[in-house]
C-alpha positions in Angstrom: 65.6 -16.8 22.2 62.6 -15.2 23.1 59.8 -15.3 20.9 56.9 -12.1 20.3 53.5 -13.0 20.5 51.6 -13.1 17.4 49.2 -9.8 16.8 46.2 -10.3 17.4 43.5 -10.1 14.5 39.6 -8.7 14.3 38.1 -11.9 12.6 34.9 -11.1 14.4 34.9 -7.4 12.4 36.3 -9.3 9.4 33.5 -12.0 9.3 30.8 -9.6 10.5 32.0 -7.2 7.2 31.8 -10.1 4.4 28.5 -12.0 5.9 26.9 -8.5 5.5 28.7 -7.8 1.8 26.9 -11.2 1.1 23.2 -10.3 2.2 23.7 -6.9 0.5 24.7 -8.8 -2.8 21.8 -11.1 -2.6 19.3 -8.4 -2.0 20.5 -6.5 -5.1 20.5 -9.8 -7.2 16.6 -10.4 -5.3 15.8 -7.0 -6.7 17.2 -7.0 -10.2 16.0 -10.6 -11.1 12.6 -10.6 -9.8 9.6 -9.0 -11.9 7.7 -6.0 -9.7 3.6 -8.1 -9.2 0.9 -6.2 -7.3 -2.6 -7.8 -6.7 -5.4 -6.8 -8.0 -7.9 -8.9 -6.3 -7.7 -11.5 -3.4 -11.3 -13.2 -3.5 -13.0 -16.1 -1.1 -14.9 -18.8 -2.5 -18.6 -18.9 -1.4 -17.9 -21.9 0.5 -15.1 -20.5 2.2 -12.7 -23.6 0.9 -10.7 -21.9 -1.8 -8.7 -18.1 -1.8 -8.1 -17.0 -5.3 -5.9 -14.0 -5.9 -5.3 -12.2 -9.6 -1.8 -10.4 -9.5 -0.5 -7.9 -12.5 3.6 -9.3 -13.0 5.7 -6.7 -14.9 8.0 -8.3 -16.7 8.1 -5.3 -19.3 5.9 -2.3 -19.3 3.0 -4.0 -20.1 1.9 -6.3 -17.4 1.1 -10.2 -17.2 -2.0 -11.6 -15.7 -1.4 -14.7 -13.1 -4.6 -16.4 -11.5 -3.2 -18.4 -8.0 -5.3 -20.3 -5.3 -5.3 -22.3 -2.3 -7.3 -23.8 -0.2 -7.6 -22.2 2.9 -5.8 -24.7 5.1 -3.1 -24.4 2.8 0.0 -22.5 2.6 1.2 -22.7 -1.2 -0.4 -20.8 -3.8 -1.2 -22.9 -7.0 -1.3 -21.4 -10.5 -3.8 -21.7 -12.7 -3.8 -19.2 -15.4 -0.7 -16.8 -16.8 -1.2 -14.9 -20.1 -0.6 -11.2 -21.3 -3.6 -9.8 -22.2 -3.1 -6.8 -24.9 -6.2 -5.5 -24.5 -6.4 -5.3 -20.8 -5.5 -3.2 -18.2 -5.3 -3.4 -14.4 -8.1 -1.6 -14.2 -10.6 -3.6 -16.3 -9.3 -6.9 -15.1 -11.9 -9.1 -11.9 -12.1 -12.7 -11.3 -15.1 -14.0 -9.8 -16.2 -17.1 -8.1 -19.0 -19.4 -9.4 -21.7 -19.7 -6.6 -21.2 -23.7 -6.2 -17.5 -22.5 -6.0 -16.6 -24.6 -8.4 -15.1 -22.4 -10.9 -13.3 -19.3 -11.0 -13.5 -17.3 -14.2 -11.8 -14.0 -15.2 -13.4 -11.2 -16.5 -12.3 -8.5 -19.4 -14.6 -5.6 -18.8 -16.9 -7.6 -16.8 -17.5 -10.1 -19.8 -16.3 -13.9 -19.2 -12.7 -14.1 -20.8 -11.3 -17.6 -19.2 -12.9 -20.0 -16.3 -10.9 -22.8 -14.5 -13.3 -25.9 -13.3 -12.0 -27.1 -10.0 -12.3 -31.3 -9.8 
């Protein structure tokens, strides 16, 4: 007896289809599970050392204030500060470096609010 030869089947189109099904579900789980953040400021230290950035996070409608630095040899940001602020908005918020650049202090309506001494 003569036997047919199996058909043959697209696993390359198959594969290709669920790899891409698997990105796309990922990028919607990405965009539903992490909180919309724009900076505000990205600021040098005097010395040129440290970066510091101040970033509004929206985890509701009102936003959440999150001091990061690094040094500038460095690739991973470091927090330092993360607090909701009622009476702030994006707009009122600054950070500013001490001239020894050993501090970095944020500003509510350009009065001192919180500092962070650097060892």
């Amino acid at each position: 007896m003569r036997s047919r030869p199996l058909p043959k089947k697209r696993w390359g189109l198959r594969l290709l289809f669920k790899v891409v099904a698997v990105l796309f579900m990922l990028f919607v789980a990405y965009k539903i599970l992490t909180p919309r953040a724009e900076v505000l400021m990205q600021v040098v230290s005097p010395d040129g050392k440290n970066v510091a950035r101040l970033r509004a996070i929206y985890y509701s409608s009102d936003p959440v204030y999150k001091i990061d630095y690094h040094a500038t040899q460095e690739w991973a940001w470091r927090c330092v500060f993360i607090h909701s602020i009622e009476s702030a908005s994006p707009k009122t918020v600054s950070i500013k470096w001490s001239k020894n650049s050993k501090e970095i202090g944020l500003f509510l309506h350009e009065k001192p609010f919180w500092k962070y001494e650097f060892e």
